[in-house]
DOLUM-471630 format. One record per residue (C-alpha): x, z, y; residue number from 1; chain. Coordinates in nm, 2 decimals. Layout:
<nodes>
NODE | X | Z | Y | seq | mol
NODE | X | Z | Y | NUM | A
...
</nodes>
This chain:
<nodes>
NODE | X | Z | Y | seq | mol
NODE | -0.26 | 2.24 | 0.85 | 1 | A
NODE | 0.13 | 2.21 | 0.87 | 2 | A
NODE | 0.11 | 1.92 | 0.56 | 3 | A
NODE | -0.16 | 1.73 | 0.70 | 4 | A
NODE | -0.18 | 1.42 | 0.86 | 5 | A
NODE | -0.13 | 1.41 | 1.21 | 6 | A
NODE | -0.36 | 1.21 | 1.47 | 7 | A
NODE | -0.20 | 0.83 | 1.42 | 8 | A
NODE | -0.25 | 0.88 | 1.07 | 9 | A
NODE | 0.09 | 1.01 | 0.93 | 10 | A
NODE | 0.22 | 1.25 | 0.72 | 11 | A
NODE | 0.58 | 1.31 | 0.86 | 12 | A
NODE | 0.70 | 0.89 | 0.79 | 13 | A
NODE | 0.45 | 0.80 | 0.59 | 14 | A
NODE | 0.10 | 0.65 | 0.65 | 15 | A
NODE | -0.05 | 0.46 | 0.88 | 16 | A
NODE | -0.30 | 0.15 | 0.85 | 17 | A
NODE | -0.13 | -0.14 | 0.80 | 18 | A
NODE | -0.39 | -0.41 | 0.73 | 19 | A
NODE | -0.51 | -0.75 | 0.83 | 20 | A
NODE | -0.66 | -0.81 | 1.14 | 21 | A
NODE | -1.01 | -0.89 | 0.97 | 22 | A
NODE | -0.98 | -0.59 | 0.80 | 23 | A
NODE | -0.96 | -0.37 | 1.16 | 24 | A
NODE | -1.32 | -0.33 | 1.22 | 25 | A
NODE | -1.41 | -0.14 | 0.88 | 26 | A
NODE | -1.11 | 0.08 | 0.91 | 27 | A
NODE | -1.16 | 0.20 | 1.24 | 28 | A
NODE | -1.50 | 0.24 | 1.21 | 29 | A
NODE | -1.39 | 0.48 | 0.90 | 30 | A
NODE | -1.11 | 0.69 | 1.10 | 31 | A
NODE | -1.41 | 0.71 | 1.45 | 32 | A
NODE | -1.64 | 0.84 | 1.18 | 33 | A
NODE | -1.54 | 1.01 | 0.86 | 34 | A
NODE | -1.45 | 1.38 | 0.98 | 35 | A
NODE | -1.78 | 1.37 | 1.19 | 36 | A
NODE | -2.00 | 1.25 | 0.88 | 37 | A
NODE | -1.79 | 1.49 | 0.64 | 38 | A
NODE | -1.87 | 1.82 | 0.85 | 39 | A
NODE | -2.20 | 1.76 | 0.94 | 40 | A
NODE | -2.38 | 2.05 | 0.78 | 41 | A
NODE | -2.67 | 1.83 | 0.64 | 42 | A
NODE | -2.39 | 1.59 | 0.45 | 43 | A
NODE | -2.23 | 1.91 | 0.37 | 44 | A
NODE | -2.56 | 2.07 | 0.18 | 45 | A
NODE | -2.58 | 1.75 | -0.02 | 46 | A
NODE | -2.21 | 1.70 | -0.10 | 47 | A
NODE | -2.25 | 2.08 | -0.22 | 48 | A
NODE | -2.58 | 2.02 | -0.41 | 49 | A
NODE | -2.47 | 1.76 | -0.59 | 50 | A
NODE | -2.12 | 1.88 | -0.73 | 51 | A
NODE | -2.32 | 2.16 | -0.84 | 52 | A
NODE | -2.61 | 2.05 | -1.01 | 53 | A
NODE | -2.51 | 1.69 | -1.09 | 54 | A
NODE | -2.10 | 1.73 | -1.16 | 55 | A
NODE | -2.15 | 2.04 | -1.28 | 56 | A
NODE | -1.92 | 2.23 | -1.04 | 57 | A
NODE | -1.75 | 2.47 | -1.09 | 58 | A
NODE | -1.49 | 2.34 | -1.37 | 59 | A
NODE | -1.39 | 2.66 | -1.51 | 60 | A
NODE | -1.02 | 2.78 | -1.48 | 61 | A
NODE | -0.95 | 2.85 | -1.83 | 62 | A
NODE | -0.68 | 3.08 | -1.95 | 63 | A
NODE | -0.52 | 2.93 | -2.25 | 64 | A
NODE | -0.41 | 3.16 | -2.45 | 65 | A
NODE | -0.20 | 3.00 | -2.72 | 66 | A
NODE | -0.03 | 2.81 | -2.44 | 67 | A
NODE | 0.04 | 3.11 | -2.29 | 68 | A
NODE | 0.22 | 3.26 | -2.56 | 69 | A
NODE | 0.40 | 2.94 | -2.64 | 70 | A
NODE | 0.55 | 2.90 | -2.31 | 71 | A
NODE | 0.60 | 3.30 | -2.24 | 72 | A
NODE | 0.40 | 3.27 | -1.90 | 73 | A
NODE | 0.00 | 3.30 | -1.80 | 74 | A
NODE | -0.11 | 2.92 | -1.85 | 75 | A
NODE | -0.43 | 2.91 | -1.68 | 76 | A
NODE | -0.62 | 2.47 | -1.73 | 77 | A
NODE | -0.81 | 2.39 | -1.41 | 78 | A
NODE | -1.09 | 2.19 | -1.66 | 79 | A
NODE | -1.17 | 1.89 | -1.45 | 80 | A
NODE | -1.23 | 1.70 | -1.78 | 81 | A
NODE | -1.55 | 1.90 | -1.81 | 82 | A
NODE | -1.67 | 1.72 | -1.47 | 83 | A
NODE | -1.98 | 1.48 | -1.53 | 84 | A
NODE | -1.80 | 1.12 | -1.62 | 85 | A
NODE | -1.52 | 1.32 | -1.77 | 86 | A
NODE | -1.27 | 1.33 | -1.45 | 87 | A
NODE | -1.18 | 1.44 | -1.13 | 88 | A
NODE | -1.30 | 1.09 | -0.99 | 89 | A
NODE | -1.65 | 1.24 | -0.98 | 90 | A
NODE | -1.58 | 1.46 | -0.69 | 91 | A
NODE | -1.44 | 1.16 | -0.45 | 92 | A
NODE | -1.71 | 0.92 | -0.55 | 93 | A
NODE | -1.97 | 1.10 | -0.44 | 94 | A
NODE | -1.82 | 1.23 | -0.10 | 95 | A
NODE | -1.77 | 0.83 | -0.04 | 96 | A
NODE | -2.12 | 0.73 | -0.17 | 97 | A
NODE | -2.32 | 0.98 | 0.07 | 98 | A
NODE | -2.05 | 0.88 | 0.35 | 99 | A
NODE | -2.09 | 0.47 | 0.28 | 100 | A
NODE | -2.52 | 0.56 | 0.32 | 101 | A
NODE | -2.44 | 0.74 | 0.66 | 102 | A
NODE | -2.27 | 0.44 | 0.76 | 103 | A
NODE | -2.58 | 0.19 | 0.65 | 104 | A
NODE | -2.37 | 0.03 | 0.37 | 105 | A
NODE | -2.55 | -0.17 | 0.10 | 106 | A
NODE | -2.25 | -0.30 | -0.10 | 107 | A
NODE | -2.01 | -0.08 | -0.28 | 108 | A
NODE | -1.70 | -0.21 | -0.44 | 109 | A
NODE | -1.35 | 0.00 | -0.62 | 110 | A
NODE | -1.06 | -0.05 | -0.80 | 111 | A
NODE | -1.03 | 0.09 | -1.12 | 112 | A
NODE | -0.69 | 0.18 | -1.36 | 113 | A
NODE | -0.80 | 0.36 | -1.63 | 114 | A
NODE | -1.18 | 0.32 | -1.58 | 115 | A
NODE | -1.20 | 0.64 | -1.47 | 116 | A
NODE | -1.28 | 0.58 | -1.09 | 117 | A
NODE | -1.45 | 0.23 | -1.19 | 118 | A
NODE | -1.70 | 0.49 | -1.40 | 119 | A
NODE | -1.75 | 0.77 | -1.13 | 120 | A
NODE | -1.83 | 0.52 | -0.88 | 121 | A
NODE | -2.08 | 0.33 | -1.10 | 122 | A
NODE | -2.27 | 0.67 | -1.20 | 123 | A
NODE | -2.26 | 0.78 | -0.81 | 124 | A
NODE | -2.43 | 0.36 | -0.75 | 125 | A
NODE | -2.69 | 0.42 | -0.98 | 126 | A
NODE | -2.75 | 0.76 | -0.84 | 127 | A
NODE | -2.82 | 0.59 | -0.51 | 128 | A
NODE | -2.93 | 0.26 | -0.60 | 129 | A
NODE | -2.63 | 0.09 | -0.43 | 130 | A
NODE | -2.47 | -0.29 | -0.56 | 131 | A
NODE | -2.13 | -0.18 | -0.75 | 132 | A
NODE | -1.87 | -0.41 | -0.81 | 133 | A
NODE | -1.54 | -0.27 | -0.99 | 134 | A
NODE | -1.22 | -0.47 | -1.01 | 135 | A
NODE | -1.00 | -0.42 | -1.26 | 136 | A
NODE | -0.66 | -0.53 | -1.44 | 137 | A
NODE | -0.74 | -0.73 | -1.74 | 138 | A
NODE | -0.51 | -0.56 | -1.94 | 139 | A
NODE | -0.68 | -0.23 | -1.82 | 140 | A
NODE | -1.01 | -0.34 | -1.91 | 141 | A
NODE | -0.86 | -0.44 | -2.27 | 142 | A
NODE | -0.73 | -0.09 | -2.34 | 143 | A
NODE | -0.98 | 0.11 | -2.17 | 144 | A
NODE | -1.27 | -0.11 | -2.33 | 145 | A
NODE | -1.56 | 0.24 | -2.39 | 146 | A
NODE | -1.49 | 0.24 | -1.96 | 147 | A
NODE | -1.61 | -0.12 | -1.89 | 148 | A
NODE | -1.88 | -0.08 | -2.13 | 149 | A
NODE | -1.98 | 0.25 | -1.94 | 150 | A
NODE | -1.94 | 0.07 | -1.62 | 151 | A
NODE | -2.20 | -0.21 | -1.76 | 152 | A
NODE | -2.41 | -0.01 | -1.86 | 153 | A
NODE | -2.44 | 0.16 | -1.52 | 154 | A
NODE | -2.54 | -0.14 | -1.39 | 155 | A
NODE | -2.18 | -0.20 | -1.22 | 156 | A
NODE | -2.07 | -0.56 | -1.24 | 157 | A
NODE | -1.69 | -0.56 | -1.36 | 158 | A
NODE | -1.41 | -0.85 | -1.24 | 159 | A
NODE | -1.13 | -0.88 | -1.41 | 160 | A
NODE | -0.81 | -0.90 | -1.16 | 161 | A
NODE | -0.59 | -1.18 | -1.33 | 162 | A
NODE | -0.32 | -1.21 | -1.18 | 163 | A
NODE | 0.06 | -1.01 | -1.14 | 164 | A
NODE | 0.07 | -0.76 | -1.48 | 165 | A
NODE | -0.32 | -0.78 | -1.45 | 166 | A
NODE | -0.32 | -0.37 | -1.38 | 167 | A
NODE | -0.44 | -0.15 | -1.11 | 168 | A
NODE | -0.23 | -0.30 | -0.82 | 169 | A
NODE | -0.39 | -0.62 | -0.88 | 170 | A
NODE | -0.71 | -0.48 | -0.94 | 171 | A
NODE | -0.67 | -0.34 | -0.55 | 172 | A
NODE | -0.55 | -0.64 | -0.41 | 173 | A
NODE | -0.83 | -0.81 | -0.51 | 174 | A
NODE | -1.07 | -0.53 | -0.40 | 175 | A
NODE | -0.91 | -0.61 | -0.05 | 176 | A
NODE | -0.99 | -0.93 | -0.09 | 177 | A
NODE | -1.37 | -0.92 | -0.14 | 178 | A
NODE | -1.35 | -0.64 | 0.14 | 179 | A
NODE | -1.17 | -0.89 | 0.41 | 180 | A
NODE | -1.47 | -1.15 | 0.30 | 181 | A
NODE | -1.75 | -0.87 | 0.32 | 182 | A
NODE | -1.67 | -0.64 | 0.60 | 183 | A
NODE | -2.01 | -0.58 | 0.76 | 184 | A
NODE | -2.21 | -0.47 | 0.45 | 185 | A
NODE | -1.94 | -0.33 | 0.24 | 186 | A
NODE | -1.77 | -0.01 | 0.17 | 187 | A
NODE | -1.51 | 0.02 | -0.04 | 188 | A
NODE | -1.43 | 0.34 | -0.19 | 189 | A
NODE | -1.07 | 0.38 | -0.33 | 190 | A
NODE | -1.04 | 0.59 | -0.59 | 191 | A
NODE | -0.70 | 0.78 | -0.48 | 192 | A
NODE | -0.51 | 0.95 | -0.19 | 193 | A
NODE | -0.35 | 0.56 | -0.14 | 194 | A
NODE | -0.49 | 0.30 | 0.13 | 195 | A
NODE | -0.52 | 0.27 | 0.50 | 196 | A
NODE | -0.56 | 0.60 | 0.72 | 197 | A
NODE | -0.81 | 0.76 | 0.65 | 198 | A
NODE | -0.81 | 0.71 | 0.31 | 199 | A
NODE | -0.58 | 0.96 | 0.20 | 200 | A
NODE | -0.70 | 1.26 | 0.44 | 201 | A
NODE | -1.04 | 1.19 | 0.33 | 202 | A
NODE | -0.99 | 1.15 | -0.07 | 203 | A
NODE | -0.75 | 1.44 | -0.03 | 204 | A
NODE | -1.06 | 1.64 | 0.17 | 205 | A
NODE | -1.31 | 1.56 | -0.12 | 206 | A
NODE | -1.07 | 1.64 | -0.40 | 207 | A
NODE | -0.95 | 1.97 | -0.21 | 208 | A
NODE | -1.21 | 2.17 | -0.41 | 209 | A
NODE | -1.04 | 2.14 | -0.69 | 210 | A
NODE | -0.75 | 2.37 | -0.52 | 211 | A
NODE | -1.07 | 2.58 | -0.34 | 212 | A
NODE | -1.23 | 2.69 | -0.70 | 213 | A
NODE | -0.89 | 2.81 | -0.86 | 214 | A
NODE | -0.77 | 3.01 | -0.59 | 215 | A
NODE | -1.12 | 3.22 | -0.64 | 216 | A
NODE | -1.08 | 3.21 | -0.99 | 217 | A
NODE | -0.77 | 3.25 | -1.01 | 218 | A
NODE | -0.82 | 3.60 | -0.80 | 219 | A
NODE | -1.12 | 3.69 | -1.05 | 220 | A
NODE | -0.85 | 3.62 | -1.31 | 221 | A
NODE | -0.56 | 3.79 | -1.20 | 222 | A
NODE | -0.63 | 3.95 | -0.90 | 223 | A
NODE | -0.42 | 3.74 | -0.68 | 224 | A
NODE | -0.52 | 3.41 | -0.51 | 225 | A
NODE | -0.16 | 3.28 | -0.56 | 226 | A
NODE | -0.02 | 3.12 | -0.84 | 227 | A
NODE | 0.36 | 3.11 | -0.90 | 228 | A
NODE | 0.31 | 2.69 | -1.00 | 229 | A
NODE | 0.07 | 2.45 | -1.01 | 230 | A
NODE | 0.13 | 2.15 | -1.19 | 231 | A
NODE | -0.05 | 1.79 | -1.23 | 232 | A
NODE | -0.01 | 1.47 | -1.27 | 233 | A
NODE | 0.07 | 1.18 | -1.04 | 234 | A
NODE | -0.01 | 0.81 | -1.01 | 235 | A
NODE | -0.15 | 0.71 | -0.67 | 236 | A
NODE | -0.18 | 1.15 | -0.66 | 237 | A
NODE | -0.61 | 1.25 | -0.64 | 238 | A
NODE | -0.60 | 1.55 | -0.90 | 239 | A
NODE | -0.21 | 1.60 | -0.73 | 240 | A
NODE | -0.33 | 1.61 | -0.42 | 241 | A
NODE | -0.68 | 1.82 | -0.48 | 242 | A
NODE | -0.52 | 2.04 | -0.69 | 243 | A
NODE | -0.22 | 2.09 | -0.45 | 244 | A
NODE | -0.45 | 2.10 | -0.08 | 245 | A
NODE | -0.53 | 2.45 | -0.06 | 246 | A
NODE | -0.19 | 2.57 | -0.17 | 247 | A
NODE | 0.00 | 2.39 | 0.07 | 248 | A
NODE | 0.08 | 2.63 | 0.31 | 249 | A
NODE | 0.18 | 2.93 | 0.11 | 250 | A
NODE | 0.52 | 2.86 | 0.03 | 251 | A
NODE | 0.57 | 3.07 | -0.24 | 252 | A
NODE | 0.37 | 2.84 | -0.45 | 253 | A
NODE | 0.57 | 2.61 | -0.65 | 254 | A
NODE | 0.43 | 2.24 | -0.69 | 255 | A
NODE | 0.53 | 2.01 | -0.97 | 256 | A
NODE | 0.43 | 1.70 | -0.95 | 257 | A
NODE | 0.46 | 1.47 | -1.28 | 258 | A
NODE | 0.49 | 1.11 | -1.28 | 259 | A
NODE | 0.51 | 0.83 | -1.53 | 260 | A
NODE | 0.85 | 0.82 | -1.70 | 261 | A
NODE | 0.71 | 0.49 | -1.89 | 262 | A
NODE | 0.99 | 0.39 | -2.16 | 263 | A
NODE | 1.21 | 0.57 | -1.95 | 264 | A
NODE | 1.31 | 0.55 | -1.61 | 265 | A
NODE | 1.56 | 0.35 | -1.66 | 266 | A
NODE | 1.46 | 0.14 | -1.92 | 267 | A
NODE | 1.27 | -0.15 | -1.67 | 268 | A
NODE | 0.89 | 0.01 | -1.78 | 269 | A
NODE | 0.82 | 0.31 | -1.63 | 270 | A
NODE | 0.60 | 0.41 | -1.29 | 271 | A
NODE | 0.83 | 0.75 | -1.16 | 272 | A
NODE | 0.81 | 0.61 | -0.79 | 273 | A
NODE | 1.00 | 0.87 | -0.62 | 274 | A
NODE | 1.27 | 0.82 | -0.84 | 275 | A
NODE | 1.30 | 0.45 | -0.89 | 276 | A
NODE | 1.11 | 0.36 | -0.52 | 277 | A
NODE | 1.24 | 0.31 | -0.17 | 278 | A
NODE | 1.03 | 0.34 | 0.14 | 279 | A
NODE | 0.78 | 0.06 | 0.24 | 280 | A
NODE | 0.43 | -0.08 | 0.29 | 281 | A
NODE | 0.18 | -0.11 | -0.01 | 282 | A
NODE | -0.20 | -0.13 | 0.03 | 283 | A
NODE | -0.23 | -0.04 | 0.40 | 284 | A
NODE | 0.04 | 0.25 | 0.40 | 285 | A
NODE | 0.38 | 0.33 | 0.45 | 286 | A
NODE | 0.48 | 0.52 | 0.14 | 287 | A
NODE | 0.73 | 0.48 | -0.16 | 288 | A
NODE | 0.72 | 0.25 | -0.40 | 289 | A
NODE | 0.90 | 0.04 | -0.65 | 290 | A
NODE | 1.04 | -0.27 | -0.52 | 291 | A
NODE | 1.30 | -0.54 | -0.55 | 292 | A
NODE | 1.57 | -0.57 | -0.29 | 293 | A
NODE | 1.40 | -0.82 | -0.10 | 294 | A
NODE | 1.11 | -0.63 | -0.14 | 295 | A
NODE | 0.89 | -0.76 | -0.39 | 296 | A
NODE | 0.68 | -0.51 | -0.56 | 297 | A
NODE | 0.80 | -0.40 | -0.90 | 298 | A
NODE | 0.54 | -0.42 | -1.19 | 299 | A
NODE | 0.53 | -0.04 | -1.29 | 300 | A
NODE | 0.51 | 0.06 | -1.66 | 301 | A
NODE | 0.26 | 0.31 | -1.86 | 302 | A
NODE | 0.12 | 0.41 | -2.17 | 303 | A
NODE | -0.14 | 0.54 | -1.91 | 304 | A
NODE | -0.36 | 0.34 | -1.75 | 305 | A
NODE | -0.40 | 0.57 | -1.46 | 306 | A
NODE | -0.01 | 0.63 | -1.34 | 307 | A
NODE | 0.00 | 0.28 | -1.39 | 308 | A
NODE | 0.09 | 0.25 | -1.05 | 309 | A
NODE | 0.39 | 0.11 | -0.83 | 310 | A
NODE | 0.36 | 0.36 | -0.55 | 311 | A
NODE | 0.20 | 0.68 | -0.42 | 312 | A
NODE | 0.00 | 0.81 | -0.19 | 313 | A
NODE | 0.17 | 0.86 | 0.16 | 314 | A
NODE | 0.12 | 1.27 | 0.17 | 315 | A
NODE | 0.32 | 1.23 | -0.16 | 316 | A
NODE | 0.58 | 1.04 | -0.02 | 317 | A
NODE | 0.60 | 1.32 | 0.26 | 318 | A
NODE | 0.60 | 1.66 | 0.02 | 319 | A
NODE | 0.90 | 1.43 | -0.20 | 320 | A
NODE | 1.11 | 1.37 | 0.13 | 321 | A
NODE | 1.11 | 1.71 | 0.26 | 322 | A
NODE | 1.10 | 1.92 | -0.07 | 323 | A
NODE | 0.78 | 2.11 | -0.08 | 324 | A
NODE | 0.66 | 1.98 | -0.36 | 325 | A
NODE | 0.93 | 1.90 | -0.67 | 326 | A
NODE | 0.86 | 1.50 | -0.85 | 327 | A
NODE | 0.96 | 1.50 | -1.17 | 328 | A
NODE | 0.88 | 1.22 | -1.49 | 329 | A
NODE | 0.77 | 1.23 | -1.84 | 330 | A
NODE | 0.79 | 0.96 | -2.12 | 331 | A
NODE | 0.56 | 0.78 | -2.28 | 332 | A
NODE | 0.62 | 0.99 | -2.61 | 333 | A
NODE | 0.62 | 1.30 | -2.45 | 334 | A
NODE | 0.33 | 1.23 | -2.30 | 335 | A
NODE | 0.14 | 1.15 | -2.63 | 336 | A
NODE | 0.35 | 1.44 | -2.85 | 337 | A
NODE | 0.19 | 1.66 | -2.53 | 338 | A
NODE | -0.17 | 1.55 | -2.56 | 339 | A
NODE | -0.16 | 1.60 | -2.90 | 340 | A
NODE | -0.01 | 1.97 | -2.88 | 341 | A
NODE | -0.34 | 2.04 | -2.64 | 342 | A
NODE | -0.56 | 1.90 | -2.89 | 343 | A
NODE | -0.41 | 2.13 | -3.18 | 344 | A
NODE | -0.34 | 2.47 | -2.94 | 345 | A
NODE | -0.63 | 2.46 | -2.73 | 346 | A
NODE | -0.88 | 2.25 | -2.89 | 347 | A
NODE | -0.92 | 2.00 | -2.62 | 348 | A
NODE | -0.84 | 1.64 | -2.62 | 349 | A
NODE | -0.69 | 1.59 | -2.27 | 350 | A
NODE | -0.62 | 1.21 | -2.11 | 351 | A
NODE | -0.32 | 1.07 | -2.12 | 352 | A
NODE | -0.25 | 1.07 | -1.76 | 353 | A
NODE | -0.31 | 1.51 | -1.81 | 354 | A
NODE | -0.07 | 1.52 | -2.07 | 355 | A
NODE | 0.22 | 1.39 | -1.85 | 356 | A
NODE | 0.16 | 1.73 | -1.67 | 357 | A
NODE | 0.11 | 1.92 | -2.00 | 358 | A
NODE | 0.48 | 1.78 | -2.11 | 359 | A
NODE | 0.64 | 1.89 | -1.83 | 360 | A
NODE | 0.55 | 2.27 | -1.98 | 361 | A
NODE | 0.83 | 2.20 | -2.23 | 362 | A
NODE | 1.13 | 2.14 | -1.98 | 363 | A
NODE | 1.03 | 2.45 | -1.75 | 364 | A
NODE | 1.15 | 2.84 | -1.79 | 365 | A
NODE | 0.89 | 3.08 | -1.67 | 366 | A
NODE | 0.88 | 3.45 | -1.61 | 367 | A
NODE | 0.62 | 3.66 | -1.84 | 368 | A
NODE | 0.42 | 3.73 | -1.54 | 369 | A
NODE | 0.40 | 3.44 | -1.37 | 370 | A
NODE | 0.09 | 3.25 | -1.34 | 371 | A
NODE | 0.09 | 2.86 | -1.38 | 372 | A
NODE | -0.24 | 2.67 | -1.35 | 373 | A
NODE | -0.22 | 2.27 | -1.46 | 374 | A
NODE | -0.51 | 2.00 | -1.37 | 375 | A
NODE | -0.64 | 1.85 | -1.66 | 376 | A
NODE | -0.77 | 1.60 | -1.48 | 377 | A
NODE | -0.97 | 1.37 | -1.75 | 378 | A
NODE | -1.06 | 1.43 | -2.10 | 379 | A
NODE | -0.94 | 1.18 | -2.35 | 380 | A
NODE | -1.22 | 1.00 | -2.48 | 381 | A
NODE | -1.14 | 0.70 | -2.31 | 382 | A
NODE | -0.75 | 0.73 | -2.47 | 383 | A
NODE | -0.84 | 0.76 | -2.84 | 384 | A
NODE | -0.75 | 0.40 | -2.91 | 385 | A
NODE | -0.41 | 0.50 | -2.79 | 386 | A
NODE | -0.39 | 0.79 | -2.98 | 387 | A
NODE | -0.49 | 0.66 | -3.30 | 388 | A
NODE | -0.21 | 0.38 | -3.26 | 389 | A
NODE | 0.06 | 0.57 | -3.17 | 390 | A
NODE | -0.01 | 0.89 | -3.44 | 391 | A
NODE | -0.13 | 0.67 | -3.68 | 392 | A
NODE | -0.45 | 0.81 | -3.74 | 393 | A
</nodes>
């Protein structure tokens, strides 16, 4: 694959494991072990059984219609909201859960933004009767309050992170933490394409379905397996990164990948990496992320729990640096006056973090013909609080 990572773990600059030395051990076993565990037939069958009878896989490709006419082009929703737990988040947690059991693991723990991953992880615990402890941002756990009562309820146990802006970066560090102190009977399953190699081939590798289903749907659609774009949102870049895999290496495809514009991006709150970051190390990688001259990270800035993110994952930060993929940012408003729209065209409350992608509809120009299919990678149950606030409801 001409965009994938290579054999020391990079994607053209970016990647790598940079991680303490106490940390070696789990990380290597990982990279010796995950592509043989991951194509084994038998881990394969159940990988397959359970998106299907348990996620509910496949998420259709919908063709919305009164998009379509609104924006003059074929507007086709890859409905990852429809997923069991309400995400995209689903489909990683549960390649990571069957891959933690091959590896004898009795103690699960995750990082959680939005709650979204924190959730997935939970359900795919219980499922297997595996400890689950989520870390998360205590201002993330105030806004996203129906996800840590979800989590609960699954059993997981949920630690606030406390320090820095008490978000998802801190929510990670301290994952690391508990990792460093548990690394013989502890898997950690991050919930996006970010981390220490192999993290982001193998998130990327369980997500890639996404990208799998639309371009047979797509061809029961249209006839043709190609779409001119595909679109999605980006905050460490899962849905990006599943929705982009299996397009790739057809060129003609164009990929749009939307960031968090925050306040704006030059207003001091906002998370659009690739515009305001400069290469460096965060979480285990070599990637691009926002930081100070000196190289302190820069607390990023949205309405959105889950772009709520300094940096992104290293195949990001490759597909940025040589053009193959176009990064581009939406506001906060924007974001919200976007979700909104979906909810009044097409009948479907979409999360916040989806509605950065939606927005970015309104600043393209598209040919009658073309084909455009957007992730919509959550549905916005978990946002309503937001919502309500900010329309007034």
């Amino acid at each position: 694959m001409k965009y994938g990572v290579n054999e020391q773990g990079y994607y053209g600059d970016f990647g790598g494991a940079y991680i303490p030395e106490m940390l070696y051990p789990n990380v290597e076993e990982l990279r010796q072990q995950y592509l043989k565990i991951i194509n084994d037939a038998d881990f394969k069958a159940e990988f397959d059984q359970l998106l299907k009878d348990y996620v509910g896989r496949p998420s259709p490709l919908y063709h919305a219609k009164r998009y379509s006419e609104k924006y003059g082009a074929n507007i086709f929703l890859k409905r990852e909201d429809l997923n069991h737990t309400g995400s995209h988040k689903i489909n990683n947690a549960i390649g990571q859960i069957l891959l933690a059991k091959r590896l004898g693991k009795k103690r699960i723990i995750a990082e959680t933004g939005a709650g979204q991953h924190g959730v997935a992880t939970a359900t795919v615990c219980a499922l297997m009767g595996i400890e689950c402890i989520v870390y998360m941002g205590e201002v993330d756990m105030a806004r996203q309050a129906p996800n840590v009562a979800r989590m609960k309820m699954l059993g997981a146990k949920v630690v606030p992170a406390k320090s820095g802006s008490k978000t998802l970066k801190d929510a990670t560090n301290e994952a690391l933490r508990d990792w460093i102190g548990n690394p013989v009977d502890t898997h950690y399953i991050i919930g996006s394409v970010v981390g220490p190699y192999p993290y982001p081939d193998m998130v990327a590798r369980f997500q890639s379905i996404i990208s799998a289903e639309t371009k047979q749907q797509l061809k029961e659609h249209t006839g043709k397996e190609l779409p001119e774009y595909v679109m999605a949102c980006v905050g460490g870049g899962s849905n990006a990164m599943g929705m982009f895999y299996h397009f790739l290496d057809d060129e003609s495809v164009k990929l749009v990948a939307v960031e968090a514009a925050g306040k704006g991006v030059d207003s001091g709150h906002s998370a659009a990496t690739t515009f305001l970051g400069k290469e460096g190390v965060l979480h285990g990688s070599r990637t691009i992320l926002m930081q100070t001259d000196d190289g302190q990270v820069v607390e990023p800035y949205s309405v959105s729990a889950g772009l709520d993110y300094p940096g992104i994952g290293p195949q990001h930060a490759h597909l940025y640096k040589i053009n193959r993929a176009q990064y581009v940012s939406v506001t906060d408003d924007e974001a919200l006056q976007a979700g909104l729209l979906c909810c009044q065209l097409e009948g479907i409350i979409p999360a916040i973090e989806s509605a950065h992608a939606l927005a970015q509809l309104e600043k393209m120009k598209f040919k009658a013909d073309d084909n455009v299919v957007v992730c919509l990678s959550g549905r916005g149950d978990k946002d309503l609080d937001t919502y309500i606030k900010y329309f007034n409801y």
